[in-house]
C-alpha positions as CSV (number, residue, x, y, z in Angstrom):
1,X,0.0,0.0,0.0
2,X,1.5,3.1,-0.8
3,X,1.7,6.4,1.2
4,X,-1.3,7.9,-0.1
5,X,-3.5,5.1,0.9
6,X,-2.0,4.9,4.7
7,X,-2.8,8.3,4.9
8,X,-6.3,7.8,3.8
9,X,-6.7,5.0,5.8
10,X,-5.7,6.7,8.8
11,X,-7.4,10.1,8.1
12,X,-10.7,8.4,7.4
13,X,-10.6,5.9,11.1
14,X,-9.6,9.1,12.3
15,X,-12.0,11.2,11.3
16,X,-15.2,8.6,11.6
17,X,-13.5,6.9,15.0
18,X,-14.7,3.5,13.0
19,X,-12.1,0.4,12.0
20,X,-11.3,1.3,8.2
21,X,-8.8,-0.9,6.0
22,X,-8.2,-1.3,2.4
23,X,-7.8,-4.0,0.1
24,X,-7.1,-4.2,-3.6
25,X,-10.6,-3.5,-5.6
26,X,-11.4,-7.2,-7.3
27,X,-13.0,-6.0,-10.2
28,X,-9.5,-3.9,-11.6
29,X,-9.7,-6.6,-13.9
30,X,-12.2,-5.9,-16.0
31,X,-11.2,-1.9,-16.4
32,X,-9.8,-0.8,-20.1
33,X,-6.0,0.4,-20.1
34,X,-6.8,4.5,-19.7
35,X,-8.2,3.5,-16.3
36,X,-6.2,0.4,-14.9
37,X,-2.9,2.1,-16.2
38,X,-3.8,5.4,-14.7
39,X,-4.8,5.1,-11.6
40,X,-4.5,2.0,-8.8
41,X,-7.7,0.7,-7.2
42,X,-8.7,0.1,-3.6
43,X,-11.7,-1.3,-1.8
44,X,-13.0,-0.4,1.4
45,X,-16.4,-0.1,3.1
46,X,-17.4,3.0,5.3
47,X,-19.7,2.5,7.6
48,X,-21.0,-0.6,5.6
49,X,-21.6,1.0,2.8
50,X,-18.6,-0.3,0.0
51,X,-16.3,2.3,-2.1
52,X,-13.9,2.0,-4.8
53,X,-11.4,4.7,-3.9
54,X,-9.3,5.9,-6.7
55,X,-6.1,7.1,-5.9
56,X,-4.9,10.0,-7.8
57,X,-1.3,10.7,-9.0
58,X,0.0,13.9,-7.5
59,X,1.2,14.8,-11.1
60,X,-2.6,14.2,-12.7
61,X,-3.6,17.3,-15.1
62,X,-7.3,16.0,-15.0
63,X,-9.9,18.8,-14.8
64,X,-13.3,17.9,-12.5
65,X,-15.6,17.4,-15.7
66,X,-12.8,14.2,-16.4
67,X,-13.4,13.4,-13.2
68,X,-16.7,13.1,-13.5
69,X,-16.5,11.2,-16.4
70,X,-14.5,8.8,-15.1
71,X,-16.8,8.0,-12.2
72,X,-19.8,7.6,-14.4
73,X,-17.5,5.0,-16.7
74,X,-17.1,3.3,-13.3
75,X,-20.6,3.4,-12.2
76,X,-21.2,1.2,-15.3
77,X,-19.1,-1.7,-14.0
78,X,-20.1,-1.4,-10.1
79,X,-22.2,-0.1,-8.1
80,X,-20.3,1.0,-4.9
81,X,-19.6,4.5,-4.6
82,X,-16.1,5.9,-6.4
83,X,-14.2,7.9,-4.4
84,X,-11.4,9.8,-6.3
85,X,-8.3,10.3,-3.8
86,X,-5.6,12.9,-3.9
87,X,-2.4,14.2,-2.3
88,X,-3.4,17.5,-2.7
89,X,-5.7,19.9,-4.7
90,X,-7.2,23.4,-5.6
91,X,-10.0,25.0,-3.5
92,X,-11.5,26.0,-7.1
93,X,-11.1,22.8,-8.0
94,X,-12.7,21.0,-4.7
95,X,-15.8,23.3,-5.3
96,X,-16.1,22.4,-9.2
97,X,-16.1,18.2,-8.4
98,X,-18.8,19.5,-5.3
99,X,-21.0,21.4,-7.5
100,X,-20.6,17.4,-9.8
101,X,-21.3,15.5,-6.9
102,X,-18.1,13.5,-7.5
103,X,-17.0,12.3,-4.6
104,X,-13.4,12.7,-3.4
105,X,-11.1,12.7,-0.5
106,X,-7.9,14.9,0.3
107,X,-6.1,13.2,3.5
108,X,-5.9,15.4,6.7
109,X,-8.0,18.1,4.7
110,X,-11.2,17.1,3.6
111,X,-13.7,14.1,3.0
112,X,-16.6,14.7,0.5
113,X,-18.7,12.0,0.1
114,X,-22.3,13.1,-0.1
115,X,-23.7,9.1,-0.8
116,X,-23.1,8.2,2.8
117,X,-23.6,11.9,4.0
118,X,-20.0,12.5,5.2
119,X,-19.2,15.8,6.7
120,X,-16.6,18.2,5.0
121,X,-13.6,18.7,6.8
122,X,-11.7,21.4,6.0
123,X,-8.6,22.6,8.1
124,X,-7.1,25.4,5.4
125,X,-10.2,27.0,4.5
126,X,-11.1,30.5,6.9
127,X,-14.9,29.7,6.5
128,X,-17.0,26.6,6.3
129,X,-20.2,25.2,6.5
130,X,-19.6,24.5,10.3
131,X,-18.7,28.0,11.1
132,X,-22.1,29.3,10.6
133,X,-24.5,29.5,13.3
134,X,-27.4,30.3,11.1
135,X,-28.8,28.3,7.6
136,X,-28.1,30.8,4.7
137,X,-31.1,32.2,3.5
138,X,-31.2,29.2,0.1
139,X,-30.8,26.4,2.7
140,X,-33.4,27.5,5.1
141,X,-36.1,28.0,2.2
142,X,-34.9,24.5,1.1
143,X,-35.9,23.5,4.5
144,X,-38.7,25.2,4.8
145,X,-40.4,23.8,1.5
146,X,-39.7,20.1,2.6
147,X,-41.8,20.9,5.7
148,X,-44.5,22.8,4.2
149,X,-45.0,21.1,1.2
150,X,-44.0,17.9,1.8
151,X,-46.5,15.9,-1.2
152,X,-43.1,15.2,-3.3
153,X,-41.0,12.8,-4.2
154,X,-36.5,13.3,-4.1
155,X,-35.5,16.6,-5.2
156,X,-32.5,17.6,-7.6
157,X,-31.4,21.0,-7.4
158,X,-32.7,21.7,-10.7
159,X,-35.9,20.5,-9.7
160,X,-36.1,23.0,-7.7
161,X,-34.1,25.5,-8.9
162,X,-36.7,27.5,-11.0
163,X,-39.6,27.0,-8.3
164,X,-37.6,28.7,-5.8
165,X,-35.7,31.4,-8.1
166,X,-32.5,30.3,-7.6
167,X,-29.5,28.5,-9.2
168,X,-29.1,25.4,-9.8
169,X,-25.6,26.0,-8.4
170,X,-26.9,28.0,-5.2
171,X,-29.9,24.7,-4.5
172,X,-26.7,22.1,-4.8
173,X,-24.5,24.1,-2.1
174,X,-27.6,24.5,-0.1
175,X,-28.0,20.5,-0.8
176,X,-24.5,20.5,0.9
177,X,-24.9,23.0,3.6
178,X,-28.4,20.6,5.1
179,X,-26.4,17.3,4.8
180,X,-23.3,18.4,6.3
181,X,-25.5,20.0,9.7
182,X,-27.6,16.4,9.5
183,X,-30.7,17.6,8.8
184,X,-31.4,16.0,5.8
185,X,-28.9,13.9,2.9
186,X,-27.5,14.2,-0.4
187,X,-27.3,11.1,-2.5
188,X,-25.6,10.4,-6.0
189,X,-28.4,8.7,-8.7
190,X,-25.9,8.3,-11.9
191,X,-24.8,11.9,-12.9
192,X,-27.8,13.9,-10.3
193,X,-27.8,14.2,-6.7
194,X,-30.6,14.5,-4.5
195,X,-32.0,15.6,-1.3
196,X,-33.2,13.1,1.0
197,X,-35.0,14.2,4.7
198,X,-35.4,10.8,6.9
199,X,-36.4,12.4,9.9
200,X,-40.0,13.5,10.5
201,X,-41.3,17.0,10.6
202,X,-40.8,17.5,14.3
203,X,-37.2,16.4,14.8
204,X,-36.5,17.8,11.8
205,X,-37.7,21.3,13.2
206,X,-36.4,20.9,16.3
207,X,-32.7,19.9,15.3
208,X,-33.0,23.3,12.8
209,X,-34.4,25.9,15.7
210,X,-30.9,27.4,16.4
211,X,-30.0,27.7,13.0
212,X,-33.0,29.2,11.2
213,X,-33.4,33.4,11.7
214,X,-35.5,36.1,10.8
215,X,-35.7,36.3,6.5
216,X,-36.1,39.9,7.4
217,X,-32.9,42.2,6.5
218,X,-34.7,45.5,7.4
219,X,-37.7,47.5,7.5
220,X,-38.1,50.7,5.5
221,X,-40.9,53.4,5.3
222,X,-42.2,55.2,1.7
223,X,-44.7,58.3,0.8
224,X,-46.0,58.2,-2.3
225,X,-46.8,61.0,-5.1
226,X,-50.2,61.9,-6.0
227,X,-51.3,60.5,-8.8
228,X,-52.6,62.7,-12.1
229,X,-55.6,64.3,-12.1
230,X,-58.2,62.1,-13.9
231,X,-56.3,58.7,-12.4
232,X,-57.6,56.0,-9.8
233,X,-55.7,54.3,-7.1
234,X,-52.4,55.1,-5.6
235,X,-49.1,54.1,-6.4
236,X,-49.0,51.6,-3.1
237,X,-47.6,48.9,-4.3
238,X,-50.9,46.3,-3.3
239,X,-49.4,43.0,-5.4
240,X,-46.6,42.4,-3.3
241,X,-47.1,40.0,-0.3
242,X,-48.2,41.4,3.3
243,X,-45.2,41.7,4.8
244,X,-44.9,42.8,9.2
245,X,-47.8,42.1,11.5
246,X,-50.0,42.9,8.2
247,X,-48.9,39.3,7.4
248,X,-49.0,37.9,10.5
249,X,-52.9,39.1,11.1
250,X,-53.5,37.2,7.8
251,X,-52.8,33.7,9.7
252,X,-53.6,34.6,13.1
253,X,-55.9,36.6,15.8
254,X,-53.7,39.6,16.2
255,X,-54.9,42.7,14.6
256,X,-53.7,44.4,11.4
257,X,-51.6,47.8,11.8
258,X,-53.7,50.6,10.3
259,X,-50.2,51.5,8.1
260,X,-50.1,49.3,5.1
261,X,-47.2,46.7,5.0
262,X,-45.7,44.5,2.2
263,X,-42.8,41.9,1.9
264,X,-40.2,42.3,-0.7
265,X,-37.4,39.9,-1.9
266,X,-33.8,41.1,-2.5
267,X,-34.7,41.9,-6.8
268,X,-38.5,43.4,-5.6
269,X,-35.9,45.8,-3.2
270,X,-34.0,46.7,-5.6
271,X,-37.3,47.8,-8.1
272,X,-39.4,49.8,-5.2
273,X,-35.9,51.5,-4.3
274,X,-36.1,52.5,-8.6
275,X,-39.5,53.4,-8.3
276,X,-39.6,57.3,-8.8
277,X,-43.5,57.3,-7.3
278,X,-42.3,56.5,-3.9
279,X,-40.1,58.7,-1.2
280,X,-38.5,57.2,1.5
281,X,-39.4,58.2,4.6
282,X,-37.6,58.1,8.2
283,X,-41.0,57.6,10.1
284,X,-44.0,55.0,10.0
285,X,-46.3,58.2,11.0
286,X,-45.0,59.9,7.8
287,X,-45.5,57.2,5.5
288,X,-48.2,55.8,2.7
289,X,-46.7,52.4,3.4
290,X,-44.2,49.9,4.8
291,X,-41.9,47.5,3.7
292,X,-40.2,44.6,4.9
293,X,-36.9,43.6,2.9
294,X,-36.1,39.5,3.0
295,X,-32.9,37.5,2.2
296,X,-35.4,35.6,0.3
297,X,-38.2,36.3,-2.3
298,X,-41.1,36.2,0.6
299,X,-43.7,33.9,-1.5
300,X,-41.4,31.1,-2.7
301,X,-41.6,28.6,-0.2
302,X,-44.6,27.7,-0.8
303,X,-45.8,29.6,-3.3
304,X,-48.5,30.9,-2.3
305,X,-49.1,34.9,-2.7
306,X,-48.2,35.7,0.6
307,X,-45.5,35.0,3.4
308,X,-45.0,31.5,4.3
309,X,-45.7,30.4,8.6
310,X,-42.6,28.9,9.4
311,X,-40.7,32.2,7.8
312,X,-42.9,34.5,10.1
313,X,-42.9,32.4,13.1
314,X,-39.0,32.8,13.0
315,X,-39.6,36.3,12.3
316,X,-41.7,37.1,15.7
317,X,-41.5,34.3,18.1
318,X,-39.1,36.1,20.2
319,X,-40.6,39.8,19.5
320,X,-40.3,42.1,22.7
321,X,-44.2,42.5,22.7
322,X,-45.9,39.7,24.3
323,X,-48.7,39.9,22.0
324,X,-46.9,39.3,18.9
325,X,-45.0,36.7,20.5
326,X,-48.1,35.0,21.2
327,X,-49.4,35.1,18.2
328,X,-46.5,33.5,16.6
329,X,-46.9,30.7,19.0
330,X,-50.6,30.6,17.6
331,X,-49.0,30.5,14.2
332,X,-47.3,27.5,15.1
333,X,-50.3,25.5,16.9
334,X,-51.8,25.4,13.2
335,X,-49.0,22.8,12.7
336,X,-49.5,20.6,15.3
337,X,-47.3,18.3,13.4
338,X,-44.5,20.0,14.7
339,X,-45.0,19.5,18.1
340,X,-45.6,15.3,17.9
């Protein structure tokens, strides 16, 4: 066995605190020459589950799309999971076989292998997915749309990609971000990964509670012109989603503010700040209207035309006022789901 494979082998015992040895893979055999000359071959399960890992020269010119070529010619001939091992290798190019789903393994750095839901590890890298305390605003809608709307079947990221207005790319890390805190896992299908959430509803929520926050970034105040003489209506902008404790009087008891309040996404922002009609204001008593601004579009999760529960539960379920703390509670009694 040659240095790269002790290291593997004692990197992954180390890192999983499990038994782990290596033998040559028995079906090298049957490989054509540009793989069998290439590369050299080992077998070894990980917590039961068996791998091929592939042990990469350090002098290998490959770029990630080979890589992922060479894992599908693989998957033709087995189906254990491959597992590409090198000495050493670009961050850019760690993120390009992530965003492929190819699973690899750098020893003492990092250990990607979404089929078995392995954490990363990174030592070198000044921020990773451990190092948040909160979901980032793609992962916690991910999350949220699994327990809101959970008639489906496995997702792919580009499944959901143009439901919830976001990359493919963006879904994929936040694939990544909910396997690697436990809360759900990513498994490789042929050349697509997918989502998987075993846990029920409850424990699901639960485990997330610390991590999820408020979707909103800030809360901003407009006056609006008068409109021409001869025209009807106002400039308010009426088709965007109730946004404040507008939206929370829509799914529970508490009363709505007499000031008129919407919910805007980060491109919505962007096209009310554009909006020559409206003036910002410093003060709710001097404004025609109010606006909440979200990390996320406020009506994607589950796209209905107004803010989603769980978002505005995480929103107010710790508000100062004892009343709209309440209410949020009332919000989630609606789910009693949840609380099994």
């Amino acid at each position: 066995m040659n240095g790269l494979a002790t290291r593997l082998r004692n990197y992954v015992q180390s890192v999983l605190h499990v038994r782990f040895e290596l033998t040559p893979w028995n079906q090298s055999e049957r490989l054509p020459v540009f793989l069998s000359k290439r590369f050299e071959f080992l077998y070894g399960p990980i917590l039961s589950i068996p791998c091929v890992f592939v042990l990469v020269p350090p002098d290998s010119d490959m770029t990630p799309s080979e890589f992922e070529k060479r894992r599908d010619h693989l998957q033709n001939l087995t189906d254990d999971v491959i597992v590409f091992v090198f000495d050493h290798m670009a961050s850019y190019n760690r993120a390009r076989l992530i965003d492929r789903a190819v699973s690899f393994a750098v020893p003492y750095n990092q250990l990607y292998v979404p089929p078995i839901a392995i954490d990363l590890r990174e030592h070198f890298r000044a921020r990773t997915v451990h190092a948040e305390t909160n979901l980032s605003p793609s992962a916690q809608v991910v999350l949220f749309r699994h327990l809101l709307v959970p008639e489906h079947g496995d997702w792919t990221p580009s499944q959901l990609a143009e439901d919830l207005r976001y990359s493919a790319m963006t879904i994929g890390r936040a694939f990544e971000e909910l396997s690697s805190l436990r809360l759900g896992r990513t498994v490789a299908r042929g050349r697509s990964k997918y989502l998987l959430f075993e846990a029920g509803p409850s424990e699901i929520f639960q485990n997330a509670r610390n991590l999820l926050r408020s979707p909103v970034t800030g809360t901003y105040y407009f006056k609006t012109r008068p409109l021409p003489k001869g025209f009807f209506g106002s400039w308010i902008p009426e088709h965007l989603p109730r946004g404040g404790l507008a939206a929370l009087s829509e799914r529970t008891m508490i009363t709505s503010p007499d000031l008129r309040h919407f919910a805007v996404g980060p491109t919505g922002w962007k096209v009310l700040q554009a909006d020559r009609n409206n003036t910002q204001v410093r003060h709710a008593e001097d404004a025609h209207f109010g606006v909440d601004v979200w990390r996320y579009d406020p009506d994607i999760v589950t796209g209905e035309a107004q803010a989603d529960p769980l978002s505005l539960y995480v929103q107010f379920h710790d508000d100062p006022d004892e009343r709209v703390a309440g209410a949020a509670s009332q919000l989630m009694e609606q789910f009693s789901w949840f609380l099994e």
